[in-house]
N, C-alpha and C positions, 0 to 999 in steps of 0.2 A: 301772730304766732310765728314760729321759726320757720324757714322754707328750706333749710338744707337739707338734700336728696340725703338718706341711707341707704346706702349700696350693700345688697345680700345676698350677691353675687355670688362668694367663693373666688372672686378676685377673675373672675370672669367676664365684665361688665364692658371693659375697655373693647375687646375681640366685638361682641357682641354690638357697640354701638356704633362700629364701622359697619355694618349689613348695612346695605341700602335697601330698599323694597322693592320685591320684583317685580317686574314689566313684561310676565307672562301671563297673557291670555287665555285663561284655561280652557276654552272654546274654541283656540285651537291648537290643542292637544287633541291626537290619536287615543284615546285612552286605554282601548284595547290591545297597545299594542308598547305600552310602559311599561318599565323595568322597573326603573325607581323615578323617585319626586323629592327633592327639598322643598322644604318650604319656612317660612318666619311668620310666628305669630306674637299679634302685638293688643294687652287688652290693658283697659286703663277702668276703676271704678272707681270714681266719686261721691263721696257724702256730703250732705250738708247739714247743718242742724240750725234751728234758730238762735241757738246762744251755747256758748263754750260749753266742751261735756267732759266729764271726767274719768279716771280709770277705763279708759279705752281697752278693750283686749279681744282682737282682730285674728281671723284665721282666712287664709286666702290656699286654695289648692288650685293652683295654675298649672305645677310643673309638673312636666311628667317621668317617668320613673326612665332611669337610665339607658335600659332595653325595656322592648314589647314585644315580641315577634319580631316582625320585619321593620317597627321602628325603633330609631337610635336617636339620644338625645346629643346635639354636637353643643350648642350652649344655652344660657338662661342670664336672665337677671331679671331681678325685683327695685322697683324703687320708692319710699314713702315720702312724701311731702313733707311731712314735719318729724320732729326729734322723739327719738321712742325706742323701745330697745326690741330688736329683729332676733329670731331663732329659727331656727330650720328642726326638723323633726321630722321621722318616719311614722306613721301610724300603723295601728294592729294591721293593717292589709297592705302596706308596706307604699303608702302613698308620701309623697313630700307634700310636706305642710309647715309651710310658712307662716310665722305666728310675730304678731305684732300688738307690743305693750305700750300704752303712754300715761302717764299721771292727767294729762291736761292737753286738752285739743281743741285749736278753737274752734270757729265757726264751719271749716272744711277742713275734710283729708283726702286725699287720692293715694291710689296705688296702680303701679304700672309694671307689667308684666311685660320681658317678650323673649321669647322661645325660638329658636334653631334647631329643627327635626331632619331626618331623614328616613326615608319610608322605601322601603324593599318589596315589592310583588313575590317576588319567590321564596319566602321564610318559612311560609307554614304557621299553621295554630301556635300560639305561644306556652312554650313549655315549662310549668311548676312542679314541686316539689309533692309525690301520692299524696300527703297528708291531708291534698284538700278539696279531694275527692269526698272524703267522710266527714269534711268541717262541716257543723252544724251550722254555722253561721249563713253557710249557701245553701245550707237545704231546709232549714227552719223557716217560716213565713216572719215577717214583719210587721210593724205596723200598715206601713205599706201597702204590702205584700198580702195582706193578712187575705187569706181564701175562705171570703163569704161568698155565699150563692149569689148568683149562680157555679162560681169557678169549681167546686166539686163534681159537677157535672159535665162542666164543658171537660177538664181533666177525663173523666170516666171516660166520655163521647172520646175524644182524641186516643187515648189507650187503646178503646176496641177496635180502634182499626192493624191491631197486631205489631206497628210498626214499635222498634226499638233504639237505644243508642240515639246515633245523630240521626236518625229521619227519624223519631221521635221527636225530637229538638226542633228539625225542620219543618216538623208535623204541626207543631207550636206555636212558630214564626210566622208559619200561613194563615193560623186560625188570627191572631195577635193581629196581623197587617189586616186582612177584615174586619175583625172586631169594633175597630174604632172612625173616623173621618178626621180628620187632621183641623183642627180649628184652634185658633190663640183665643187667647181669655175665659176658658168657660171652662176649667179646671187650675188649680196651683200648686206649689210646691207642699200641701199637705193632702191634695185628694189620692185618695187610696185608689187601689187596682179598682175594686168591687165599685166604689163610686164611677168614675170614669167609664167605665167597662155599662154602667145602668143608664149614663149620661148619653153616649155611642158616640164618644167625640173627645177631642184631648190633644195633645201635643208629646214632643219624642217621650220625655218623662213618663206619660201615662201608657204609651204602647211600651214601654223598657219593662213599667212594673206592673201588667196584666200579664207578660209572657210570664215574666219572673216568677207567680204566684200561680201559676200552671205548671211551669216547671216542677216546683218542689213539691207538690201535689204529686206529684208521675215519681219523684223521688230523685229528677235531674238539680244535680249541684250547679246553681248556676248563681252569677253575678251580675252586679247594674254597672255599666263602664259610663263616663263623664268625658265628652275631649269633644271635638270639632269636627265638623261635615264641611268640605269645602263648598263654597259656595253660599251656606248661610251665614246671617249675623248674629247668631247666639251663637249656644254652646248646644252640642246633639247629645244623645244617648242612644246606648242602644245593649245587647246581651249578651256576656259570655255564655255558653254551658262548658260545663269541664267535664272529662269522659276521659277511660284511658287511653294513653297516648297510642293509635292504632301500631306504631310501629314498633311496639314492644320494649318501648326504653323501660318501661315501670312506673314514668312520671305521670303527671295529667296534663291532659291538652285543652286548652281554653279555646274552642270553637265560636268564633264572633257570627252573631246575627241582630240585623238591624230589622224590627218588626214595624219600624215607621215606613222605612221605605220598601220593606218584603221582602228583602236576600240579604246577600249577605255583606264581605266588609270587607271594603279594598283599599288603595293608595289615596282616595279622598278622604278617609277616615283618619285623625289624628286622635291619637287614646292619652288622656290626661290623666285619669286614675279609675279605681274598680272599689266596688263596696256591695252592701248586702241591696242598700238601695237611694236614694235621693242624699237622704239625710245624712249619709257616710262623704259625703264627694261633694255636697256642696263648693261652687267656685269660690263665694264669698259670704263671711258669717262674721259677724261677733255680737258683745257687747259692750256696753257702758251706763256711766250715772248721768244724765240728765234731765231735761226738761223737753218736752216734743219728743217726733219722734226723727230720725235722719232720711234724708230725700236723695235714693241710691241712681246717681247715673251711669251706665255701663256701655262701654264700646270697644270690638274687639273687629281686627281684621287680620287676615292672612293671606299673606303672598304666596307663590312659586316662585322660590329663587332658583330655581334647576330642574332640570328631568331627563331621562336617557329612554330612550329608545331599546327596546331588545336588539342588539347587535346591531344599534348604532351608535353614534358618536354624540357624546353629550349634548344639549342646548342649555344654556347660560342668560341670564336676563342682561342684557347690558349693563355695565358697569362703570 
């Protein structure tokens, strides 16, 4: 099959492919005492399939939206292994999604992502548009999502304790990081809150969508975010709630909590996109026609290229 790269970039690709990888340690970093962080992420997924397959039609959500609060996207590129025609798209929650068509694919495809972010300490909750305060879409349950018993109850239980707003939320996030034991393999990307939650064990996915399904129980409009945790080798999750903006602007404020780890959400967190829950944000999806089924291999790593100090003077990874 053909091996020429397609660059879908936005003509960005070039800037991007002089980053070198940073040579910071993130252990030792001050953390507590960080302004801001760059950093470059680089994730490659490969398929394979036993014999040629056809009408490929591929969706990858790697990139992240141009601001988030305190992060800022500085560049991106995508690149596909073989010949196929690339699109860029916004979705209903305003995520970039990269969509990739082929007639004919042989035996492997890969795709390769990598990202240049910059992440701010000092931003504050990230600020939308009232309207999605009262979108049904964050406060209606999902399949997901869906609030079988026990989650009616635990909701009730966490209500009576009077609390409202964001210590509500954070009312949530504490029961949420209990709830569950952190274990790979023993839930997937189809088990619900309510299973997960019976099992008492799961992975960030499943603590993202037993809050989630608590939340909108209490009537909190809240969202499943998709992006990275420094230091692991996947991809993390973890929970907007949106409440108004304390400061009176009129907007909503997107309040991040992580229920895997029990607080909340700071400069090792990088945000790749938002959705109702798993199944909106997916990193990688498609289909095709053929015969077997394809054998996904996935590897993603992230540097520090930079980090400042509060009122000091940058550090720089060698270059």
């Amino acid at each position: 099959m053909g091996r020429r790269s397609t660059d879908v970039s936005a003509n960005r690709h070039e800037t991007v492919q002089d980053l070198l990888p940073g040579l910071i340690d993130e252990r030792e970093i001050d953390w507590g005492d960080v302004a801001s962080t760059s950093y470059l992420i680089r994730q490659r997924f490969r398929y394979e399939y036993p014999a040629p397959i056809r009408n490929l039609r591929h969706r990858l959500i790697v990139i992240p939206p141009e601001r988030h609060g305190g992060q800022r996207l500085v560049l991106d590129d995508v690149r596909v292994s073989t010949e196929g025609e690339v699109r860029r798209s916004l979705d209903a929650f305003g995520n970039t999604v990269v969509g990739f068509t082929a007639a004919r694919v042989g035996e492997q495809v890969e795709f390769e992502a990598r990202v240049s972010i910059e992440r701010s300490a000092a931003a504050g909750p990230t600020l939308l548009a009232p309207g999605w305060l009262t979108d049904g879409r964050l406060l209606e349950p999902t399949e997901l999502t869906a609030p079988q018993a026990p989650l009616p109850d635990i909701a009730a239980s966490i209500a009576g304790s009077g609390r409202r707003g964001l210590d509500l939320a954070r009312a949530v996030n504490e029961w949420a990081h209990g709830a569950l034991t952190y274990e790979c393999g023993v839930t997937g990307i189809h088990t619900t809150a309510a299973q997960a939650l019976a099992l008492g064990a799961g992975v960030c996915q499943d603590y993202a969508h037993i809050m989630l399904a608590v939340c909108r129980v209490l009537g909190l409009s809240a969202r499943y975010v998709s992006g990275h945790l420094l230091g692991e080798g996947g991809t993390h999750a973890w929970v907007e709630v949106l409440l108004p903006d304390p400061s009176g602007s009129g907007l909503a404020a997107a309040f991040p909590f992580d229920p895997t780890q029990g607080g909340g959400v700071g400069l090792r967190h990088m945000t790749i996109a938002t959705g109702r829950d798993y199944s909106d944000v997916a990193p990688t999806s498609g289909t095709y026609w053929g015969e077997g089924g394809g054998i996904l291999t996935a590897s993603k790593r992230v540097d520090i290229t930079s980090f400042e100090y509060a009122r000091q003077e940058a550090s720089e990874a060698p270059g």
